[in-house]
N, C-alpha and C positions, 0 to 999 in steps of 0.2 A: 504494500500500500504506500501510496505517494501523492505526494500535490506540490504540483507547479505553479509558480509566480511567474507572470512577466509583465515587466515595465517597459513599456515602448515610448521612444518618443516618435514625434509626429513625422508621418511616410515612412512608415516601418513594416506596413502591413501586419503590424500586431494579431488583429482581429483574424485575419486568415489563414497566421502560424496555427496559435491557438488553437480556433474549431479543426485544425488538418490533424497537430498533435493530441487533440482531445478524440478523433475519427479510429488515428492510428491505435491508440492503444488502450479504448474503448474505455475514456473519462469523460466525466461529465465537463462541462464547462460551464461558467458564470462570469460575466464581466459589468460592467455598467447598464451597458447600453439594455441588455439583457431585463434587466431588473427597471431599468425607465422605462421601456414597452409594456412592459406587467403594469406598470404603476398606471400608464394612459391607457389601460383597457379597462383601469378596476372606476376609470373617471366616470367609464358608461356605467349605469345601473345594473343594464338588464344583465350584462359581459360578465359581473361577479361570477357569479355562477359556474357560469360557460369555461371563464379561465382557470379559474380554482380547480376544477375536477381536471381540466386538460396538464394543468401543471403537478397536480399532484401523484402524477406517473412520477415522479422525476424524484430522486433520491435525495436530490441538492435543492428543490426551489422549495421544499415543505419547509427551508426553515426563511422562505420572502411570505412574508405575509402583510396584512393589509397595511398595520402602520409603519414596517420596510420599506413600500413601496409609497408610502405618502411622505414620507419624509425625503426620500430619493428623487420621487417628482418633484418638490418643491425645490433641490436644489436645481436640477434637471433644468425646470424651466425658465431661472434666475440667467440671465445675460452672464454672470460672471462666476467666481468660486464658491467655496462656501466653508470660508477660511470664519466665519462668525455663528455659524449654524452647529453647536455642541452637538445637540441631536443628531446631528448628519453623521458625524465623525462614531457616536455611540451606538448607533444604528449600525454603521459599514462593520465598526471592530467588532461587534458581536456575531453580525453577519460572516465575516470572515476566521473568523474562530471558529464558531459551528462547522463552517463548511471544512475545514481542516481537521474537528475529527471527525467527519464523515468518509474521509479520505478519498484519493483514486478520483482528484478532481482537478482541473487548472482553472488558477484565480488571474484575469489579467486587470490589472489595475486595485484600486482599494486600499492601494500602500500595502497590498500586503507583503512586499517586499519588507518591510519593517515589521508588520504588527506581528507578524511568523517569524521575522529572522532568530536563529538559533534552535528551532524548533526540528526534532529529530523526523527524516523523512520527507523534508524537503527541498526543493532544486529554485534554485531564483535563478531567474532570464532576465535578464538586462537585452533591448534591440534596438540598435542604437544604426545611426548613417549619419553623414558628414555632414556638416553645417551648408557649406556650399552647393553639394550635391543635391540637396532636400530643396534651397531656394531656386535653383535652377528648373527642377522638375515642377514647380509651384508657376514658376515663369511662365513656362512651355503651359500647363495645364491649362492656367487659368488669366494668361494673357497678364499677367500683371507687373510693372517694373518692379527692378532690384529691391528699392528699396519697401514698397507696398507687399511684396514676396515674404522679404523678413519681420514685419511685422505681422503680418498674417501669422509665420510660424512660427513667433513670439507669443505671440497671443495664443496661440493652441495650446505653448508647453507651458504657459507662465503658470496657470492654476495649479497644473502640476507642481511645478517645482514647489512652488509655495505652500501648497496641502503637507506636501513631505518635511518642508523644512518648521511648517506652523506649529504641524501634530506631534510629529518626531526629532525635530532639532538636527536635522541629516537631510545632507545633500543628494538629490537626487540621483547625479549622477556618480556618487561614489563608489567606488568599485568593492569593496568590501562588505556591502549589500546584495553584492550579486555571487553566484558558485558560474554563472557562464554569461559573459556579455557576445553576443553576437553583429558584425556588423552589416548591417542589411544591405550596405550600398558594395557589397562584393562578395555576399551569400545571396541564393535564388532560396525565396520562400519553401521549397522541395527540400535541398540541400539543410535548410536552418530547424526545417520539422525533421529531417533525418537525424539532425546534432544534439538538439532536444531529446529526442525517443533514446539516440545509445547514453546519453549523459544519466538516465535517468533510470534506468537499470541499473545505477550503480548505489541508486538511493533505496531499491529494491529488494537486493542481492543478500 
């Protein structure tokens, strides 16, 4: 039994290691985004219902329940972080705890690079790409100059950093949070879920 963390920053394809490494070796997965969908279904009335039974196949989501998911909405839909919202942060940590000892899961985001670090049986992913590389590709994608590029991808990672450095007093990108940092602008998403899966057998063994 294992669970994996990864922290990504922004153009990492996070999301897509994740569910591939979660497919491969038949873990559940939970990450944000995840848990804000839930949260905007339970907004419809009639949806309670409908979602709750659909979710409660799921080994990991019995422990998202109504007030999980209102409190994650409400950061969710706030324009900025939610470095003032105590609840938010006592909501995720417990979140995140449970789901660790439910084990045979991957956590992406939640800090839980921190709120598990030292915790036996698990692998932190750090997915990290160049600063340049990332504005370039923002350029190309979305037509936008240099410098409107990087603030763009300022603004994507800044909450982050700041969640990590608010809650925990630790740098984001510190390497001593992580057991494997990968870097995505010279790993192919395949190759990175390959690294992942043999790394992680070793947490297993």
């Amino acid at each position: 039994m294992a669970v994996i963390t990864i922290s990504k920053e922004f153009g990492t394809e996070g999301e897509k290691v994740a569910s591939l490494v979660a497919e491969k070796l038949g873990y559940e997965y939970i990450g944000k985004n995840l848990v804000a969908d839930i949260a905007k279904e339970l907004n419809i009335s009639e949806s309670e219902a409908v979602t709750f039974h659909k979710t409660s196949q799921s080994r990991i989501l019995r422990f998202v329940d109504r007030y999980t998911c209102a409190i994650v909405q409400k950061v969710v839909d706030r324009e900025h972080g939610c470095l003032d919202d105590k609840n938010y942060y006592e909501v995720t940590k417990k979140l995140v705890e449970n789901v660790y000892d439910a084990g045979d899961v991957i956590i992406l985001g939640w800090g839980s690079q921190c709120l598990l670090k030292g915790k036996p049986g698990t692998l932190h992913v750090r997915l990290i790409k160049d600063n340049d590389l990332k504005i370039n590709e923002i350029m190309q994608s979305q037509n936008l100059s240099h410098k409107a590029a990087k603030g763009f991808i300022d603004r994507e990672e800044g909450d982050l950093k700041a969640y990590v450095k608010h809650y925990f007093n630790e740098d984001w990108n510190a390497a001593h949070l992580y057991d494997l940092i990968i870097d995505m602008g010279k790993t192919s998403v395949e190759k990175a879920v390959g690294i992942i899966c043999d790394n992680v057998k070793h947490k297993t063994e």
